[in-house]
MIVOKE-430400 format. One record per residue: x, y, z of N, C-alpha, C in turn. Coordinates in nm, 2 decimals, padded with zeros to 4 digits. Layout:
MIVOKE-430400
vextor n_X: X n_Y: Y n_Z: Z ca_X: X ca_Y: Y ca_Z: Z c_X: X c_Y: Y c_Z: Z;
...
This chain:
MIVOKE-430400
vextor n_X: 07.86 n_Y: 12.13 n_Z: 12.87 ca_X: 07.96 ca_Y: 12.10 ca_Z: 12.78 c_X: 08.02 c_Y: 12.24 c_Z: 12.73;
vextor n_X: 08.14 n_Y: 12.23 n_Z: 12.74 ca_X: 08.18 ca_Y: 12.30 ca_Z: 12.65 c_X: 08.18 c_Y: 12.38 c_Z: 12.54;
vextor n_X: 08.17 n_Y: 12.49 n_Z: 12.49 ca_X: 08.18 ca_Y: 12.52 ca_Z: 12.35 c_X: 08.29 c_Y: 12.62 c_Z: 12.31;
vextor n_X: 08.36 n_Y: 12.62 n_Z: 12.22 ca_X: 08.42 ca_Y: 12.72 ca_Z: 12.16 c_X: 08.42 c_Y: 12.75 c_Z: 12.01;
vextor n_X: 08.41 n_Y: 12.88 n_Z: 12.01 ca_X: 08.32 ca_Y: 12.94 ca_Z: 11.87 c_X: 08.39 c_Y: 13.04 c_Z: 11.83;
vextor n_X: 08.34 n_Y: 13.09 n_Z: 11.68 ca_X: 08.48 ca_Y: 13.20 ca_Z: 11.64 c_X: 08.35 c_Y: 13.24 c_Z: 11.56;
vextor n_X: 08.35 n_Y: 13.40 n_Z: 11.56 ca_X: 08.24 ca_Y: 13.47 ca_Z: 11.43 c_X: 08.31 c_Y: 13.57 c_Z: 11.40;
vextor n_X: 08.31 n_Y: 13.59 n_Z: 11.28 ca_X: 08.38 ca_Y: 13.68 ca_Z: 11.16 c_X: 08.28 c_Y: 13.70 c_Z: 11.07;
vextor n_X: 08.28 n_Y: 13.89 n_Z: 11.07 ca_X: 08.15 ca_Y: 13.94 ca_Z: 11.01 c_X: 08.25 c_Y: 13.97 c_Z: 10.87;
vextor n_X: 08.18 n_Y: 13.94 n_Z: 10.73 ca_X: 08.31 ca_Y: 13.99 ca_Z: 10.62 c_X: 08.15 c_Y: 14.07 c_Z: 10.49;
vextor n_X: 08.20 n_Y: 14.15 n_Z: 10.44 ca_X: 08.05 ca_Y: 14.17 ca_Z: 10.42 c_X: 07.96 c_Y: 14.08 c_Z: 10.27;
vextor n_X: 08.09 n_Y: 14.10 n_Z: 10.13 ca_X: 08.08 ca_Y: 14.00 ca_Z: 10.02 c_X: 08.14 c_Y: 13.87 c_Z: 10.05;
vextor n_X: 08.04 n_Y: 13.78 n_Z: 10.09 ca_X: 08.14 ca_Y: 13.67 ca_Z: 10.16 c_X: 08.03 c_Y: 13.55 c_Z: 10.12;
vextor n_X: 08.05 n_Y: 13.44 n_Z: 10.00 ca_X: 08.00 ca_Y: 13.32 ca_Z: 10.02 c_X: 08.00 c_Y: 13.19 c_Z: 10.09;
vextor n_X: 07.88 n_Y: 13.12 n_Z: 10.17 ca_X: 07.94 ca_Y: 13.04 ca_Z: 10.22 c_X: 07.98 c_Y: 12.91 c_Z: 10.12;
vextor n_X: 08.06 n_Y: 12.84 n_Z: 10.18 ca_X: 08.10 ca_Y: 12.74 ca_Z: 10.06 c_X: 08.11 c_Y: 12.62 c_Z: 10.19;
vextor n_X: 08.11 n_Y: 12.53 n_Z: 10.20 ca_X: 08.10 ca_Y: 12.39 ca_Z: 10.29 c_X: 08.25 c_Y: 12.35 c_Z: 10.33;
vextor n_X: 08.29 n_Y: 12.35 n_Z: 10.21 ca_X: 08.40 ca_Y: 12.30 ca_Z: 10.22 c_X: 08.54 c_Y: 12.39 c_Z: 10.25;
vextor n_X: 08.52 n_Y: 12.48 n_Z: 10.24 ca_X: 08.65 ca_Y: 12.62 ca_Z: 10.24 c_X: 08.61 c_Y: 12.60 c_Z: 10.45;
vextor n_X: 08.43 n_Y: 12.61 n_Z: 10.49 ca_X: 08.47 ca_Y: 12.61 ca_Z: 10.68 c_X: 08.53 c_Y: 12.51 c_Z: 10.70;
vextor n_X: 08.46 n_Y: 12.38 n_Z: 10.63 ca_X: 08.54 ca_Y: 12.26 ca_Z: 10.70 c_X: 08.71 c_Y: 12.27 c_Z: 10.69;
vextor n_X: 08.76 n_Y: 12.31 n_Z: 10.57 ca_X: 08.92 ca_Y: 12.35 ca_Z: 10.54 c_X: 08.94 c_Y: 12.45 c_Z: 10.65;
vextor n_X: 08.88 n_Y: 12.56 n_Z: 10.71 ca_X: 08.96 ca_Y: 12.68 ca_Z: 10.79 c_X: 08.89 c_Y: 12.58 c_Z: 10.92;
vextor n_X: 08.80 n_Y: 12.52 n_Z: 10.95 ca_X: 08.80 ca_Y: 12.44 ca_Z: 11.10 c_X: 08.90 c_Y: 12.31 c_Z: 11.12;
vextor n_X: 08.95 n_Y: 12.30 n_Z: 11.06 ca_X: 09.00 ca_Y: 12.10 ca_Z: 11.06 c_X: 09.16 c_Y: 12.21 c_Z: 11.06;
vextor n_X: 09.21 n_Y: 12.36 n_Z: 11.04 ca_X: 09.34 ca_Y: 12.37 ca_Z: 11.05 c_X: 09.44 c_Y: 12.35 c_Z: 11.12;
vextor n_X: 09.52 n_Y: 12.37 n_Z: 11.14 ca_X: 09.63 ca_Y: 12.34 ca_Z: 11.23 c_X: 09.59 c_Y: 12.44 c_Z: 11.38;
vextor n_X: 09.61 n_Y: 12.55 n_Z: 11.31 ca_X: 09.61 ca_Y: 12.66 ca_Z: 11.42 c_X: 09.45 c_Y: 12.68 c_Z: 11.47;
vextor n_X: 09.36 n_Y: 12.65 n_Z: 11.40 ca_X: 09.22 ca_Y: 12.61 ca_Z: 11.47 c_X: 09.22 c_Y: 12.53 c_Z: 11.59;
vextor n_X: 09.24 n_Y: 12.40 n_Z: 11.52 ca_X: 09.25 ca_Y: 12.26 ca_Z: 11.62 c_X: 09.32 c_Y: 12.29 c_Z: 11.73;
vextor n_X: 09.41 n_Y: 12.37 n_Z: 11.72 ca_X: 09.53 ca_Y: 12.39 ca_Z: 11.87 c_X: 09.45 c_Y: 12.45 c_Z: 11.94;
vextor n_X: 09.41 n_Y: 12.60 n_Z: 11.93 ca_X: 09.29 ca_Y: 12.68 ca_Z: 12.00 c_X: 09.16 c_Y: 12.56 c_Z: 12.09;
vextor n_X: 09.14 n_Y: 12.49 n_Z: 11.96 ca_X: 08.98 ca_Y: 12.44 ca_Z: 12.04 c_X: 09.05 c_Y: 12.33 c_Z: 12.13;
vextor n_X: 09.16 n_Y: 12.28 n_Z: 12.06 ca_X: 09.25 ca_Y: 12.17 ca_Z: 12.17 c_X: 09.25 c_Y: 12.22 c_Z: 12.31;
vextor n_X: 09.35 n_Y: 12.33 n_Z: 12.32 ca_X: 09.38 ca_Y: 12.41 ca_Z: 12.42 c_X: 09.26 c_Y: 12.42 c_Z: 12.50;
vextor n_X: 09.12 n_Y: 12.45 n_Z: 12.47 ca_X: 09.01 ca_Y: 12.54 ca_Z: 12.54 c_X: 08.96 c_Y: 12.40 c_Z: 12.59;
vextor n_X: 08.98 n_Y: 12.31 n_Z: 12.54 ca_X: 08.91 ca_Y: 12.18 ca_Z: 12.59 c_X: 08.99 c_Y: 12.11 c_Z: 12.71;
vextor n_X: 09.12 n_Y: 12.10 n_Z: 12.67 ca_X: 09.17 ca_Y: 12.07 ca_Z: 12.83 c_X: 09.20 c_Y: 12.18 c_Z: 12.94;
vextor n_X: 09.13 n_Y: 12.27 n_Z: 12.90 ca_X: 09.13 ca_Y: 12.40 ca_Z: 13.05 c_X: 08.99 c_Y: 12.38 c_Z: 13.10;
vextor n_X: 08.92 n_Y: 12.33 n_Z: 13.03 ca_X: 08.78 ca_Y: 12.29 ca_Z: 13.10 c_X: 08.81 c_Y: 12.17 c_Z: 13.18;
vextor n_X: 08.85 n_Y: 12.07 n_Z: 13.09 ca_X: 08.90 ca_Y: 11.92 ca_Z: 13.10 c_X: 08.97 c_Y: 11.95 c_Z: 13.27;
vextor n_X: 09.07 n_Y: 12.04 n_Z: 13.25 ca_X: 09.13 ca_Y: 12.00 ca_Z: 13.41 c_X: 09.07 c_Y: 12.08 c_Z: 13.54;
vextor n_X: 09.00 n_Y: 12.18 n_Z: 13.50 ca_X: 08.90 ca_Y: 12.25 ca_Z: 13.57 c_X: 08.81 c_Y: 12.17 c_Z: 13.63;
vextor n_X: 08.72 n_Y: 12.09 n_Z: 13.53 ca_X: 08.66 ca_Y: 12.02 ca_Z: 13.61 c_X: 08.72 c_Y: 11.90 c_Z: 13.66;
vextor n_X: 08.83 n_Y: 11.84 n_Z: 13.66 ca_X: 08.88 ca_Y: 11.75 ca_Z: 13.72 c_X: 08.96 c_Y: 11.78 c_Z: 13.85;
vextor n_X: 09.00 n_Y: 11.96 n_Z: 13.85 ca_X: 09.05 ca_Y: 12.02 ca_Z: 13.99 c_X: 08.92 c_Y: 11.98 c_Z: 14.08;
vextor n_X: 08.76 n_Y: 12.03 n_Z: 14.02 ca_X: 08.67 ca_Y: 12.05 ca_Z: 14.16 c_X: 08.58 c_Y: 11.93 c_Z: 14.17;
vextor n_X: 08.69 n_Y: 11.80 n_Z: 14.08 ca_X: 08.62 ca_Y: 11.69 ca_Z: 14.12 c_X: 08.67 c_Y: 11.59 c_Z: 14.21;
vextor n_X: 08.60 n_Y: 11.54 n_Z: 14.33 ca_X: 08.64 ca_Y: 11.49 ca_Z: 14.45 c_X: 08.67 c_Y: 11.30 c_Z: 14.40;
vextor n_X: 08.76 n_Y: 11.28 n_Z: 14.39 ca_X: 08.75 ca_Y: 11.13 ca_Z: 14.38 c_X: 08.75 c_Y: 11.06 c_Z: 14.45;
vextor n_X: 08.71 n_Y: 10.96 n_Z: 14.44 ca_X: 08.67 ca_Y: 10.84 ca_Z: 14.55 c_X: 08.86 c_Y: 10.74 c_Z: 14.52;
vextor n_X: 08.82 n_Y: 10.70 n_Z: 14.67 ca_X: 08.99 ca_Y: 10.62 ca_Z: 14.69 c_X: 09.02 c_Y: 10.49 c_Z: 14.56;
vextor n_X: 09.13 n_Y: 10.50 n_Z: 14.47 ca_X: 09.18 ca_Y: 10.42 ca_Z: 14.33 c_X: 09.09 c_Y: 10.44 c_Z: 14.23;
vextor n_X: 09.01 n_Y: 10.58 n_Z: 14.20 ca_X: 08.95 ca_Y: 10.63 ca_Z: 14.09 c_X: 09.06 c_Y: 10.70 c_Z: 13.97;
vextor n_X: 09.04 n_Y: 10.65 n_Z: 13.87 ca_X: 09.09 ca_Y: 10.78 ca_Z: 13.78 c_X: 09.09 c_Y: 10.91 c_Z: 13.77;
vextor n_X: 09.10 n_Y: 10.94 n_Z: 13.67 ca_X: 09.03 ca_Y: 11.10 ca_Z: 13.62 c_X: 08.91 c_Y: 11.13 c_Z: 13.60;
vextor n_X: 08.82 n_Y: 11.17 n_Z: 13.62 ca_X: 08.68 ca_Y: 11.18 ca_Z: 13.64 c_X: 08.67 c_Y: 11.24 c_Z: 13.48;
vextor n_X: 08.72 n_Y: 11.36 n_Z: 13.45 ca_X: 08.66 ca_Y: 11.40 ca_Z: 13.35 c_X: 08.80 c_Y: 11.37 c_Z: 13.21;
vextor n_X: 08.74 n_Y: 11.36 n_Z: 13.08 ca_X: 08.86 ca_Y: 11.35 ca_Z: 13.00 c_X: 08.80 c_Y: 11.44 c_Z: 12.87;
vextor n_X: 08.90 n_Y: 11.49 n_Z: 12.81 ca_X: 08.85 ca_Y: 11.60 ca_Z: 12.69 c_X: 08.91 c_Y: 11.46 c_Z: 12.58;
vextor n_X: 08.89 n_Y: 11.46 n_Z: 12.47 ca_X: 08.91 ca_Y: 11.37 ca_Z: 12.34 c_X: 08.80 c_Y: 11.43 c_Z: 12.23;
vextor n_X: 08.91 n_Y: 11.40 n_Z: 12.11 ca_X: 08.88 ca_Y: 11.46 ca_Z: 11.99 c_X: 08.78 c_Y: 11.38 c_Z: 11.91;
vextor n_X: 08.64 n_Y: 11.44 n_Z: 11.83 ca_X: 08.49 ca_Y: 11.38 ca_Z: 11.82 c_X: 08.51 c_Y: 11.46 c_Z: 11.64;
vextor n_X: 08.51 n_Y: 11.40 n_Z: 11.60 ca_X: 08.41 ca_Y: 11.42 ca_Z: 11.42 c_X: 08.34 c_Y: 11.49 c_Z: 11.45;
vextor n_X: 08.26 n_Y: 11.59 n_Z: 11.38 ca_X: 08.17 ca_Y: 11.64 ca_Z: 11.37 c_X: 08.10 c_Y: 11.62 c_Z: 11.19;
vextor n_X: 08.00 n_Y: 11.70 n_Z: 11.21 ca_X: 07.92 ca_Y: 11.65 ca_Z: 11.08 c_X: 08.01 c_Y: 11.77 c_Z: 10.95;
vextor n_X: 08.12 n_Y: 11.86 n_Z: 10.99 ca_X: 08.17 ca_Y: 11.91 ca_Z: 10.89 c_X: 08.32 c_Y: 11.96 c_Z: 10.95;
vextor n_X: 08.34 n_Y: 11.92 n_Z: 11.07 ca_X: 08.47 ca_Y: 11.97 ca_Z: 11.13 c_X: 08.51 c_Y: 11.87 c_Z: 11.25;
vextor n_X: 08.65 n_Y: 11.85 n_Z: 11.26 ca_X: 08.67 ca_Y: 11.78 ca_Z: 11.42 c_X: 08.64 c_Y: 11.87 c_Z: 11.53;
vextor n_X: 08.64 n_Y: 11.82 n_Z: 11.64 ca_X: 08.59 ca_Y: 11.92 ca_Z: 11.75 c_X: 08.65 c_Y: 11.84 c_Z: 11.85;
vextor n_X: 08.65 n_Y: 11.90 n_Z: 12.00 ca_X: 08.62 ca_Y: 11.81 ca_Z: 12.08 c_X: 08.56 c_Y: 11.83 c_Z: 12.18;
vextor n_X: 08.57 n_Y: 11.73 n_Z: 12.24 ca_X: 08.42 ca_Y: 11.71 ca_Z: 12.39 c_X: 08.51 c_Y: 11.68 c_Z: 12.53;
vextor n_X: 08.44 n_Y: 11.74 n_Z: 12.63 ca_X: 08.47 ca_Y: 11.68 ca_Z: 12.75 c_X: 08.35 c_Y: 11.60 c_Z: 12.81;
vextor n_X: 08.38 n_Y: 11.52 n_Z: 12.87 ca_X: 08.25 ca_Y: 11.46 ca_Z: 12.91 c_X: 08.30 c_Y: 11.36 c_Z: 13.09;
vextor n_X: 08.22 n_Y: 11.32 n_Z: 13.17 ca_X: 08.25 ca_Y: 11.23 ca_Z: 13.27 c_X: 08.29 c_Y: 11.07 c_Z: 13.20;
vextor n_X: 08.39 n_Y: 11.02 n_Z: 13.28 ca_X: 08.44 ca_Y: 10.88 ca_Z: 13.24 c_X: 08.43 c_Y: 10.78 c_Z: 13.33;
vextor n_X: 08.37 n_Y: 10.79 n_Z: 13.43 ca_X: 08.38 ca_Y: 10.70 ca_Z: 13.54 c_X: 08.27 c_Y: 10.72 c_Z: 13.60;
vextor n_X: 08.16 n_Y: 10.61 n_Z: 13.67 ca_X: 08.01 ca_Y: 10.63 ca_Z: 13.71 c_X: 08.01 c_Y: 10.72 c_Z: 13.81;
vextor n_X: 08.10 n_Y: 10.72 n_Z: 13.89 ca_X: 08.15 ca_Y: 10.86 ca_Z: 13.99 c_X: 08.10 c_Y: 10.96 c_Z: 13.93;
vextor n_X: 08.16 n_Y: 11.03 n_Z: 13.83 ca_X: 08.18 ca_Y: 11.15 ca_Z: 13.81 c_X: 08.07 c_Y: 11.16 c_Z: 13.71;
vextor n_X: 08.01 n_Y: 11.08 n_Z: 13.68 ca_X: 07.87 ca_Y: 11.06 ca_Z: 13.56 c_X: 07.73 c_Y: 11.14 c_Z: 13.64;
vextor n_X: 07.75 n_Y: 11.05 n_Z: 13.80 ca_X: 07.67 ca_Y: 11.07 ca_Z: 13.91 c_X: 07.70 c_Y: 11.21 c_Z: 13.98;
vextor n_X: 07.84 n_Y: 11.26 n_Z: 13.96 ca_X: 07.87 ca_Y: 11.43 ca_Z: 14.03 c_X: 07.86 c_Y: 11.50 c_Z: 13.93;
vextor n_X: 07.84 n_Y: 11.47 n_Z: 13.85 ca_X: 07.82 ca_Y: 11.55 ca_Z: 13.70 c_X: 07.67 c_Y: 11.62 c_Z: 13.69;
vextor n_X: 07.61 n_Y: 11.51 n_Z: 13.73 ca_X: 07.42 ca_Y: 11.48 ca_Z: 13.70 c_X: 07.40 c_Y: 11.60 c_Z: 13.83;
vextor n_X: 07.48 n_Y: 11.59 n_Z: 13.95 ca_X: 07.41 ca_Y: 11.69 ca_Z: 14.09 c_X: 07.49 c_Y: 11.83 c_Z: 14.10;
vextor n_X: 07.64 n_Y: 11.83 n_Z: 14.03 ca_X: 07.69 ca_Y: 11.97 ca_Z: 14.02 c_X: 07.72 c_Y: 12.03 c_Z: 13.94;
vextor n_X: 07.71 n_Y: 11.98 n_Z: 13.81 ca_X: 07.73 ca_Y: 12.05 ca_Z: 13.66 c_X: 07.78 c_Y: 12.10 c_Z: 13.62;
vextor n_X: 07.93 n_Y: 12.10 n_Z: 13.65 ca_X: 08.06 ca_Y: 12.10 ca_Z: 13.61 c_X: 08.07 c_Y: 12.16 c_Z: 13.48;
vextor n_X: 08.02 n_Y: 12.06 n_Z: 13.40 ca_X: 08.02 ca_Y: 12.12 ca_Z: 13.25 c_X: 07.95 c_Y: 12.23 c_Z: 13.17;
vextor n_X: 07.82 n_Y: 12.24 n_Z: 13.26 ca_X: 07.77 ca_Y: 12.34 ca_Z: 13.18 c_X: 07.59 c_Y: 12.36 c_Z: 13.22;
């Protein structure tokens, strides 16, 4: 899977819960992790071989997290669940 991450060293700096979830859930955040998810998303759907009247094998879509949205790419179709499991596309 996927991950995309950001670290910022600041030196008097408290954490507070709610100020990361406010700078992760932002506009210009969410675009970034948006963006990084469908360049995986179509990467692994370039070197995935479909079978004749299959879909899209892989799909990126936006997941909650326990303090911020995120999102995931993952396989959608038993095809690509099964080429996922032998060539690991994602990670």
């Amino acid at each position: 899977m996927g991950r995309v991450s950001c670290v910022v060293k600041l030196r008097s700096f408290k954490w507070r819960r709610g100020g990361y979830a406010e700078v992760e859930n932002s506009g210009a955040v969410q675009s970034v992790v948006a963006r990084e998810a469908r360049k995986v998303e179509e990467r692994a759907n370039a070197s995935f071989k479909r079978k004749h009247g299959e879909g899209r094998g892989y799909r990126a879509s936006a997941c909650k997290g326990r303090f911020s949205k995120g999102y995931r790419v993952r396989p959608v179709t038993p095809h690509a669940i099964n080429s996922e499991n032998v060539h690991r596309r994602l990670g």
